[in-house]
mmCIF file of the C-alpha atoms, coordinates in Angstrom:
data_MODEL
# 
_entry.id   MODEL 
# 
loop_
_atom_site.group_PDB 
_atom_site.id 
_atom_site.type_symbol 
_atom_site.label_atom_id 
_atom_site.label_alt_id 
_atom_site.label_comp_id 
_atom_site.label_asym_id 
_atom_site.label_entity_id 
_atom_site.label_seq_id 
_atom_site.pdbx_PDB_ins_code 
_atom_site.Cartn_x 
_atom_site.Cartn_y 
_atom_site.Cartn_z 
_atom_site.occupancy 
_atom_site.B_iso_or_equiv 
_atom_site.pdbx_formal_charge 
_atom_site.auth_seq_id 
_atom_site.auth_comp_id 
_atom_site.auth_asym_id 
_atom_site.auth_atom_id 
_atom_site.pdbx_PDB_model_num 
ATOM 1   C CA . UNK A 1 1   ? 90.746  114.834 84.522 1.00 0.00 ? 1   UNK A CA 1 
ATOM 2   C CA . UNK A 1 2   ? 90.163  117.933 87.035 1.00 0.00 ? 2   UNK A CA 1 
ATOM 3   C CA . UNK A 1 3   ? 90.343  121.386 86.666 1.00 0.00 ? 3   UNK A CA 1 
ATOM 4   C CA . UNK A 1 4   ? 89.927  122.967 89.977 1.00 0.00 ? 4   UNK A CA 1 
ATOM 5   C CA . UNK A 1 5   ? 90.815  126.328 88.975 1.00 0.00 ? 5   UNK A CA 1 
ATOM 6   C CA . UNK A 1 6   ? 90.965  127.564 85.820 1.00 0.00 ? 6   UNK A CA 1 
ATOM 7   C CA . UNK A 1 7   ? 94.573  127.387 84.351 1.00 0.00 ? 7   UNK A CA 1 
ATOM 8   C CA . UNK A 1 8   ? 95.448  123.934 86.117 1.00 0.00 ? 8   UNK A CA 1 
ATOM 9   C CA . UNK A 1 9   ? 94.324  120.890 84.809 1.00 0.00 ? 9   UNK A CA 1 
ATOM 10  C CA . UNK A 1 10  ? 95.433  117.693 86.707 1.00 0.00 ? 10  UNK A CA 1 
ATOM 11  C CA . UNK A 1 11  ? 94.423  113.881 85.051 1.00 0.00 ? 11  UNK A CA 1 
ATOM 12  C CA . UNK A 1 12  ? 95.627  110.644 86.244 1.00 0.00 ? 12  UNK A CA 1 
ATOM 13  C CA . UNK A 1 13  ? 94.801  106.990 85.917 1.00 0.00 ? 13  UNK A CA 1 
ATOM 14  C CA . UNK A 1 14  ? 94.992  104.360 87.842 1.00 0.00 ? 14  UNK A CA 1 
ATOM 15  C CA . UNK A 1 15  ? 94.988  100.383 86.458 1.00 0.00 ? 15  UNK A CA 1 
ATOM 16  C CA . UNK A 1 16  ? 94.520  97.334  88.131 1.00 0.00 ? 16  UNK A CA 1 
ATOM 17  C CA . UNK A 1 17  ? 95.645  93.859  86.388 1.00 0.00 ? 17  UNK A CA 1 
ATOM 18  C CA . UNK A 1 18  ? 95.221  90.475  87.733 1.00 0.00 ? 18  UNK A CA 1 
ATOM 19  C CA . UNK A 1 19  ? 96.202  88.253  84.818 1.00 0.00 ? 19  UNK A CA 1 
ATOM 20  C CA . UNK A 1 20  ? 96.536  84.384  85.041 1.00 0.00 ? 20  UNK A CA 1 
ATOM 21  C CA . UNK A 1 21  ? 96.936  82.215  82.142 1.00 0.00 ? 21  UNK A CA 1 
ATOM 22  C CA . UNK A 1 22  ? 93.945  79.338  82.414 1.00 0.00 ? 22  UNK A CA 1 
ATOM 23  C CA . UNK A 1 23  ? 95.203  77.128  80.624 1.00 0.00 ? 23  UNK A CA 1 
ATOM 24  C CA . UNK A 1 24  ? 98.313  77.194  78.481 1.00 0.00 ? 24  UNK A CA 1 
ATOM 25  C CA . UNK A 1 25  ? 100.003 73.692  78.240 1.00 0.00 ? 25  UNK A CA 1 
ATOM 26  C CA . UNK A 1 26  ? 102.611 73.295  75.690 1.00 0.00 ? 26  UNK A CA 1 
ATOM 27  C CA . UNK A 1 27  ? 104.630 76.619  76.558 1.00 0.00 ? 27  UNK A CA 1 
ATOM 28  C CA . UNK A 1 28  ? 108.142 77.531  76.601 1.00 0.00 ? 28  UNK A CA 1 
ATOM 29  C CA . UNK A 1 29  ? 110.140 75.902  79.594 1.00 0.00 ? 29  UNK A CA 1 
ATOM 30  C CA . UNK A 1 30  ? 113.060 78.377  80.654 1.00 0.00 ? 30  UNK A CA 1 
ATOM 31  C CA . UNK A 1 31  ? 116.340 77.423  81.122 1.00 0.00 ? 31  UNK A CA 1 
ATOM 32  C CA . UNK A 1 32  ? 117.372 74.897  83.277 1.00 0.00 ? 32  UNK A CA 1 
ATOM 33  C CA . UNK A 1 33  ? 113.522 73.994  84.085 1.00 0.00 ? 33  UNK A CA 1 
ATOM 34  C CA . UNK A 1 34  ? 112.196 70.733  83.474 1.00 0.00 ? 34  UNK A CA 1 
ATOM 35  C CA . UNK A 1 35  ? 109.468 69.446  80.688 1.00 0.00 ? 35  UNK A CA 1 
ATOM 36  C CA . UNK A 1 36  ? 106.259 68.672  82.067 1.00 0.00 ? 36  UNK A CA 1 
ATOM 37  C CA . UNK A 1 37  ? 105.235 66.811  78.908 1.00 0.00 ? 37  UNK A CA 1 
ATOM 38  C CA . UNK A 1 38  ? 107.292 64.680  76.626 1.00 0.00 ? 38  UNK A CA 1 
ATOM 39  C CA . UNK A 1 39  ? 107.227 66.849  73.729 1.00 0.00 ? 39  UNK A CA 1 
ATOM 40  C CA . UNK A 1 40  ? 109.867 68.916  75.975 1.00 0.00 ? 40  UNK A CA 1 
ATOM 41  C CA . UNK A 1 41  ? 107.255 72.026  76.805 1.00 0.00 ? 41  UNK A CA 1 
ATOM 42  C CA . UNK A 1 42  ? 105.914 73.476  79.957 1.00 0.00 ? 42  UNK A CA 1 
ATOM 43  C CA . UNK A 1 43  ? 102.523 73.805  81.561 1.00 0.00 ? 43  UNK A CA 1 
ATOM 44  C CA . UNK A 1 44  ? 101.717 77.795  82.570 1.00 0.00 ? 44  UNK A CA 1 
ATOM 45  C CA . UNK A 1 45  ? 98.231  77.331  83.375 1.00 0.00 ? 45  UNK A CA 1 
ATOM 46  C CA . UNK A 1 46  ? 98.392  79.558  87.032 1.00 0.00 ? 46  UNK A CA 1 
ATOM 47  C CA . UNK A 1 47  ? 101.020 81.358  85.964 1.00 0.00 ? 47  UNK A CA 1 
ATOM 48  C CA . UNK A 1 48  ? 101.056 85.207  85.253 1.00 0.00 ? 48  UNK A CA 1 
ATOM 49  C CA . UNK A 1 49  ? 101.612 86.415  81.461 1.00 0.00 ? 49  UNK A CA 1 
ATOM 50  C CA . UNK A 1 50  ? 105.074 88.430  81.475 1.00 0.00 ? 50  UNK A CA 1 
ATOM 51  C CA . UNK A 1 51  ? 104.655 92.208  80.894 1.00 0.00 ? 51  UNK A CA 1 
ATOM 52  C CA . UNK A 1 52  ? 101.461 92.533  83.444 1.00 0.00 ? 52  UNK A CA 1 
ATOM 53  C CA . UNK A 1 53  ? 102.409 94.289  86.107 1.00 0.00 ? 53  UNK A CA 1 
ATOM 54  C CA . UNK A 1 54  ? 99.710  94.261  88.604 1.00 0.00 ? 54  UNK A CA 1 
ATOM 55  C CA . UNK A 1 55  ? 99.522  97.793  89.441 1.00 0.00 ? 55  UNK A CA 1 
ATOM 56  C CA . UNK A 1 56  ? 100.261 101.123 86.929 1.00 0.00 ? 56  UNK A CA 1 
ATOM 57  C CA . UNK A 1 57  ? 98.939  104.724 88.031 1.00 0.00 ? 57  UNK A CA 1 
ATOM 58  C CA . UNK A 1 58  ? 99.611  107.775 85.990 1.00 0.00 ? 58  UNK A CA 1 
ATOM 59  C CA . UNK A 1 59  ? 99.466  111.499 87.886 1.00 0.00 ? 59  UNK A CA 1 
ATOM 60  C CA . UNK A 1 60  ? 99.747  114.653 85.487 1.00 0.00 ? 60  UNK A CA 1 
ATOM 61  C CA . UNK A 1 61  ? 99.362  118.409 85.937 1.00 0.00 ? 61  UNK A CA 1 
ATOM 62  C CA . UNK A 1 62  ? 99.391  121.497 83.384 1.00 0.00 ? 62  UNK A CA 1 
ATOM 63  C CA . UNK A 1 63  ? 99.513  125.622 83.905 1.00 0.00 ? 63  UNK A CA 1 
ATOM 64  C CA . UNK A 1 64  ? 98.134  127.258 81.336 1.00 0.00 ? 64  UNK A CA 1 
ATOM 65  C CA . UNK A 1 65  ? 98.668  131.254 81.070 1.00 0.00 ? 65  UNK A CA 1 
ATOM 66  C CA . UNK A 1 66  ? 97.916  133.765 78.720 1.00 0.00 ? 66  UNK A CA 1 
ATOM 67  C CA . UNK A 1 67  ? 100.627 136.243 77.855 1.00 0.00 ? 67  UNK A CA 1 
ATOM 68  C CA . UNK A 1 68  ? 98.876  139.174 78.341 1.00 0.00 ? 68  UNK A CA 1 
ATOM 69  C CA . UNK A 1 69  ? 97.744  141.563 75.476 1.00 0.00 ? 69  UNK A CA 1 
ATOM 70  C CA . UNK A 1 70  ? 99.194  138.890 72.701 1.00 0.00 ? 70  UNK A CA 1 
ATOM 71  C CA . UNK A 1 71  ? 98.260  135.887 70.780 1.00 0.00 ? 71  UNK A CA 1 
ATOM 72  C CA . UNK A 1 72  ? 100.792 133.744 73.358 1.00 0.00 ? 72  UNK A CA 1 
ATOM 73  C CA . UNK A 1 73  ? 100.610 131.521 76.103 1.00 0.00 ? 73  UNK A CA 1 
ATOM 74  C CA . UNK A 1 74  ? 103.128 129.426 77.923 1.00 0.00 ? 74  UNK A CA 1 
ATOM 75  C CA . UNK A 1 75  ? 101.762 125.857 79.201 1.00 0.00 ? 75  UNK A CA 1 
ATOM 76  C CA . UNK A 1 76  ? 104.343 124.274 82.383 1.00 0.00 ? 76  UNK A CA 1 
ATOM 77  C CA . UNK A 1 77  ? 103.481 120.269 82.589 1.00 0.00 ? 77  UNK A CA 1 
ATOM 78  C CA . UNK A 1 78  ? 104.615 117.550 84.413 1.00 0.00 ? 78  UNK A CA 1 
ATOM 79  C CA . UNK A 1 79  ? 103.333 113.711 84.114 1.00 0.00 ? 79  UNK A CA 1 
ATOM 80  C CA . UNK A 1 80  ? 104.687 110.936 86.161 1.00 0.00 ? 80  UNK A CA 1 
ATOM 81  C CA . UNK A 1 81  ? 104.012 107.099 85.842 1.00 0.00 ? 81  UNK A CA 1 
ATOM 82  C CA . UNK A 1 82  ? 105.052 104.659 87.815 1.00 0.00 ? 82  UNK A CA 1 
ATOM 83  C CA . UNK A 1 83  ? 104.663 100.198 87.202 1.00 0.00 ? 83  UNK A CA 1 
ATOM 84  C CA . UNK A 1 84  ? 104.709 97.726  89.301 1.00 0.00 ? 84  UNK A CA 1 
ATOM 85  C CA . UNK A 1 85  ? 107.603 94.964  89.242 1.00 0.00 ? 85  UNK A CA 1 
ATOM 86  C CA . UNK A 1 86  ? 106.589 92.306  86.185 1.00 0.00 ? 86  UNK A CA 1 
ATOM 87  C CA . UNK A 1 87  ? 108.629 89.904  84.468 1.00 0.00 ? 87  UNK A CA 1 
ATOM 88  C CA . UNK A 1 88  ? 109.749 90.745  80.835 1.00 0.00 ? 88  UNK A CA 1 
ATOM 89  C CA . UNK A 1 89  ? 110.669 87.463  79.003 1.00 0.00 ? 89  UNK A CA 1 
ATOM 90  C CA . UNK A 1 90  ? 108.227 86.175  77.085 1.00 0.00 ? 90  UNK A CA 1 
ATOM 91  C CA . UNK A 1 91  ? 106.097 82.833  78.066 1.00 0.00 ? 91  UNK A CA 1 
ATOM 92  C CA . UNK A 1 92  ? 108.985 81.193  80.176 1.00 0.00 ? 92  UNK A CA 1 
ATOM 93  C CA . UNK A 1 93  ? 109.308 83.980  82.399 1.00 0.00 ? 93  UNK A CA 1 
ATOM 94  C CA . UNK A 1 94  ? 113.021 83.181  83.287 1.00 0.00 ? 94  UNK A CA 1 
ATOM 95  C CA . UNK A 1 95  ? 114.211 84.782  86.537 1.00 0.00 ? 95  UNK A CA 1 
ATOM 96  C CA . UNK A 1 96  ? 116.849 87.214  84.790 1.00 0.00 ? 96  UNK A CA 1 
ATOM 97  C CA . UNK A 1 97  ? 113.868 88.884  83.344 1.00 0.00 ? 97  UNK A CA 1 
ATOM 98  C CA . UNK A 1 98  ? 111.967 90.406  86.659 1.00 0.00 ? 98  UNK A CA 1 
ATOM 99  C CA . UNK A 1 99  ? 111.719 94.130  86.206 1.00 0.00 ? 99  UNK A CA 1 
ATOM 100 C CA . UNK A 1 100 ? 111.279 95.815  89.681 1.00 0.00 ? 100 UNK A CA 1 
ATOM 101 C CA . UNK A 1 101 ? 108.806 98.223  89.925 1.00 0.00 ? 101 UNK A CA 1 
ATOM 102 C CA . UNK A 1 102 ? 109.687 101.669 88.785 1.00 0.00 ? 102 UNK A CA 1 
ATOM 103 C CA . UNK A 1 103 ? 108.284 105.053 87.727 1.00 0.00 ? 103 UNK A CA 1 
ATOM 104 C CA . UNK A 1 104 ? 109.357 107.888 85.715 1.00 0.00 ? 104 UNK A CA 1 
ATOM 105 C CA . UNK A 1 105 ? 109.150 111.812 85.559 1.00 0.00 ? 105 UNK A CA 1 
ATOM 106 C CA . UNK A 1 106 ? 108.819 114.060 82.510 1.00 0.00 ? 106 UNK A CA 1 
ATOM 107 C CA . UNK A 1 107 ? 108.507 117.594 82.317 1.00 0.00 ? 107 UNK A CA 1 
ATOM 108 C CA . UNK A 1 108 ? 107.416 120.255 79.576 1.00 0.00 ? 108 UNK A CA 1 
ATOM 109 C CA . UNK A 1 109 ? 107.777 124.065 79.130 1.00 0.00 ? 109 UNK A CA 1 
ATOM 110 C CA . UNK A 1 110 ? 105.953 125.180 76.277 1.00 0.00 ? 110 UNK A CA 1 
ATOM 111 C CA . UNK A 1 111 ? 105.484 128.732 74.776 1.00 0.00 ? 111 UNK A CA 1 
ATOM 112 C CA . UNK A 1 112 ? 102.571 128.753 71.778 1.00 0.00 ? 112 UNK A CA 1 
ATOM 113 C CA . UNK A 1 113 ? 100.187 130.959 69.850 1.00 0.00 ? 113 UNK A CA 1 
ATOM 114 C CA . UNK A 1 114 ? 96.626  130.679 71.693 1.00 0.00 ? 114 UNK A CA 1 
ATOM 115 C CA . UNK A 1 115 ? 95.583  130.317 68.767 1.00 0.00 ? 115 UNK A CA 1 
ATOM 116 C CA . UNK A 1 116 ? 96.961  126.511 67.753 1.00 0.00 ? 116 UNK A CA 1 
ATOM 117 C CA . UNK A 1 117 ? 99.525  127.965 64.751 1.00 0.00 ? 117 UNK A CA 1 
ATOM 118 C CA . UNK A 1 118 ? 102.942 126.747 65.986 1.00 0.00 ? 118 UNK A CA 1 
ATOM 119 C CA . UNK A 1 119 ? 104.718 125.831 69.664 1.00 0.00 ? 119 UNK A CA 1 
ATOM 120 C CA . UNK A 1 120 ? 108.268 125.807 70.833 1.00 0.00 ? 120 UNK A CA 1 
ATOM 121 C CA . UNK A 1 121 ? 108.371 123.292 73.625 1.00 0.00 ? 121 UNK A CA 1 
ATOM 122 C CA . UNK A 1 122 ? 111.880 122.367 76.123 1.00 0.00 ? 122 UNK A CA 1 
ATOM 123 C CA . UNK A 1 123 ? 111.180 118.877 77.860 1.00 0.00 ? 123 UNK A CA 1 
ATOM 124 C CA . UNK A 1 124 ? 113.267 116.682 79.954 1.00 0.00 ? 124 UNK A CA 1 
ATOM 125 C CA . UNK A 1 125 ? 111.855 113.240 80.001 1.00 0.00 ? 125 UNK A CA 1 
ATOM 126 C CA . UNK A 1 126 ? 112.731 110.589 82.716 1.00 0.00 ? 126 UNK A CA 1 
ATOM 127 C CA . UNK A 1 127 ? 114.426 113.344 84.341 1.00 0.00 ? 127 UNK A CA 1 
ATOM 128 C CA . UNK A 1 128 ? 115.782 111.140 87.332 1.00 0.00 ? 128 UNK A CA 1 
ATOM 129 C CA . UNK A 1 129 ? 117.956 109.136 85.152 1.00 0.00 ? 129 UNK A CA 1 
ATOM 130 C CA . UNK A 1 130 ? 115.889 105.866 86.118 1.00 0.00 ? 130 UNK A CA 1 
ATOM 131 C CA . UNK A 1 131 ? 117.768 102.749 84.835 1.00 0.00 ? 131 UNK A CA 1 
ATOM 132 C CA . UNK A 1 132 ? 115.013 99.757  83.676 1.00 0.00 ? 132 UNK A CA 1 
ATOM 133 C CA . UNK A 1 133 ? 114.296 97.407  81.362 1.00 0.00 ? 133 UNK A CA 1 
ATOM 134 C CA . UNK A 1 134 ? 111.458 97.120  78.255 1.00 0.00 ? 134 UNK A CA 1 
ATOM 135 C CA . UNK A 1 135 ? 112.051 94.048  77.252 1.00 0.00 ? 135 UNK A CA 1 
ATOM 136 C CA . UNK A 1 136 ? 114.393 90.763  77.638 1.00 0.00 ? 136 UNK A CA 1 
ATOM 137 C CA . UNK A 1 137 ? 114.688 87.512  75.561 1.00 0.00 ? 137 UNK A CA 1 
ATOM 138 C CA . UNK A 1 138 ? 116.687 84.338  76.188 1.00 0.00 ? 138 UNK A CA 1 
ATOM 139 C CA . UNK A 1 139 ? 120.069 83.799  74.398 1.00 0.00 ? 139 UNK A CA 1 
ATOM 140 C CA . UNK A 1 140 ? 121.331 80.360  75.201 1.00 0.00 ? 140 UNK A CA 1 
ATOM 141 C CA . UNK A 1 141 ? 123.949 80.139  72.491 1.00 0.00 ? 141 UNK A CA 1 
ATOM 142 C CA . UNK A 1 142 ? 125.134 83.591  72.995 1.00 0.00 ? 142 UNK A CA 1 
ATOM 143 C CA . UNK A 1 143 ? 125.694 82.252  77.158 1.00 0.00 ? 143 UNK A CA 1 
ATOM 144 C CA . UNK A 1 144 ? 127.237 78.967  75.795 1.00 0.00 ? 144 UNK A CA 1 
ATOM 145 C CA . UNK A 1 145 ? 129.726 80.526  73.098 1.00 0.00 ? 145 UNK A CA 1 
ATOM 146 C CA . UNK A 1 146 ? 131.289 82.986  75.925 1.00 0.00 ? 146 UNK A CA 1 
ATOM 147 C CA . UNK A 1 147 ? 130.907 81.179  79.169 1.00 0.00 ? 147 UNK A CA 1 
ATOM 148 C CA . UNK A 1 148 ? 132.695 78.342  77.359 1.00 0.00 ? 148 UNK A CA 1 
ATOM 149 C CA . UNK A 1 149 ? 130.776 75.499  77.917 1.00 0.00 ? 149 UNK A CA 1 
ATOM 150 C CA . UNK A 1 150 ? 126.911 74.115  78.676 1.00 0.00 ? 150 UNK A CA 1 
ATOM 151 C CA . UNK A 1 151 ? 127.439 74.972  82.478 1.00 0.00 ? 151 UNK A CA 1 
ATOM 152 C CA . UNK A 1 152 ? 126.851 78.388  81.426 1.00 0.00 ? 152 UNK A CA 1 
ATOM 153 C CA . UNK A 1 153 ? 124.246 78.273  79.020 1.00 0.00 ? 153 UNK A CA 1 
ATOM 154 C CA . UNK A 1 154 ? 122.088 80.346  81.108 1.00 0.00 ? 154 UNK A CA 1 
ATOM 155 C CA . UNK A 1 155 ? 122.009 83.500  79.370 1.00 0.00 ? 155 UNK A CA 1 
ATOM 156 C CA . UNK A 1 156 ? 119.657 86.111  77.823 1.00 0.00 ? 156 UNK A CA 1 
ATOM 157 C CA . UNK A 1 157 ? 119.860 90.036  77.467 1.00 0.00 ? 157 UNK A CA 1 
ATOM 158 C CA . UNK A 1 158 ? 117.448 92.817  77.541 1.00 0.00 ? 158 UNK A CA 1 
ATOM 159 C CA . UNK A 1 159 ? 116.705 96.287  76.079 1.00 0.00 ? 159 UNK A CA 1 
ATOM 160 C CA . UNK A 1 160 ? 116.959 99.303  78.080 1.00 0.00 ? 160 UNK A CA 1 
ATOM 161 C CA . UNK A 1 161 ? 113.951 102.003 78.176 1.00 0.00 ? 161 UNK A CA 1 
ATOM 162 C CA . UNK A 1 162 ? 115.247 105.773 78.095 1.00 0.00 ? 162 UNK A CA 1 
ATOM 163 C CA . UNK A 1 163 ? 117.330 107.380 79.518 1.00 0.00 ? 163 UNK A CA 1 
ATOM 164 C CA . UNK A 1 164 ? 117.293 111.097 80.563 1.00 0.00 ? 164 UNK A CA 1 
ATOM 165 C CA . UNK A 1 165 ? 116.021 112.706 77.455 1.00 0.00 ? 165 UNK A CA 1 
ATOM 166 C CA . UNK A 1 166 ? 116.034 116.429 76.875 1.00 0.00 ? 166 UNK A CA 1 
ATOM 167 C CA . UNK A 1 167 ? 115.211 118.472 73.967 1.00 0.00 ? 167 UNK A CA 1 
ATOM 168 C CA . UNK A 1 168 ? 113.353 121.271 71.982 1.00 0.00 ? 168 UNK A CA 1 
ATOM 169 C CA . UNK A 1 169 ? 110.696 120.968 69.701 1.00 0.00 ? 169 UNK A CA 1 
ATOM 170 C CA . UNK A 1 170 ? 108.974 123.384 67.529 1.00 0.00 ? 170 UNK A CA 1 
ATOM 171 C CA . UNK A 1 171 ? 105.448 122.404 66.080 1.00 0.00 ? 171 UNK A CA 1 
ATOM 172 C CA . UNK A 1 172 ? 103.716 124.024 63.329 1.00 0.00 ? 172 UNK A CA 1 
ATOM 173 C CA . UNK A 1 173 ? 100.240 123.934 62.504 1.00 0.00 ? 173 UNK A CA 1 
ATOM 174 C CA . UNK A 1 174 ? 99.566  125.111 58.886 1.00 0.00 ? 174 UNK A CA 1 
ATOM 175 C CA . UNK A 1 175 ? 96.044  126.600 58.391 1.00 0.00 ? 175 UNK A CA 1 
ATOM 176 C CA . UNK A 1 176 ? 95.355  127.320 62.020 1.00 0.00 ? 176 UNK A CA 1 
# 
């Protein structure tokens, strides 16, 4: 965090990740990959875990400004975050599940007593509409009932993160 004047604060973060499973025989296999081991499972010792994306940085600033000659102040923030590509599906790590690297914006507008009693605050979160996944699981049998046979029993789905969110919110704080 950095203040380098006095109503502008800027913070930010920045994360590095190099994960790799040791040694993890007995896994999951995904679909259509073959057993290393009798009991039907897969070695992942090498691999990397799913949801580690190598990289994630966060970058956020904030105005604050009193209103002058009142108990007010309006705050302007933005905050951005942005991940590097990672695969989603647990353990197997099946193909259908690679998330490409992505990022997302949010922005605030808040107008508050200085003193902490109550805030009404407008926000737009991932304001660019970004389309990506938080999660995805294998669904065999869902793949086999529709595609009508084993030949396509291939499938899995996933969970969409947010879309573009906007909204008020008004916070009270009683006893301040």
């Amino acid at each position: 965090t950095w203040a380098p004047i006095e109503p502008l604060t800027i913070s930010g973060s920045l994360a590095y990740l190099d994960a790799e499973y040791t040694d993890f025989e007995g896994a999951s296999c995904g679909l259509g990959e073959t057993p290393d081991f009798a009991d039907g499972s897969c070695d992942r010792t090498g691999e990397t875990p799913s949801y580690s994306p190598e990289w994630q940085w966060t970058l956020g600033a904030e105005w604050t400004q009193p209103i002058s000659n009142s108990d007010l102040e309006w705050r302007l923030r933005a905050d951005y975050n942005w991940r590097d590509d990672q695969n989603l599906v647990r353990v197997s790590q099946d193909d259908f599940g690679d998330q490409d690297a992505y990022g997302l914006l949010n922005l605030r507008a808040v107008l508050a007593a200085s003193s902490g009693g109550w805030a009404v605050e407008a926000f737009v979160n991932n304001v660019t509409d970004e389309t990506y996944y938080i999660a995805a699981a294998l669904q065999p049998v869902g793949a086999l009932v529709s595609a009508g046979g084993f030949a396509g029993a291939q499938g899995g789905f996933g969970w969409y993160g947010a879309p573009r969110t906007w909204g008020v919110q008004i916070t009270w704080f009683p006893g301040s």
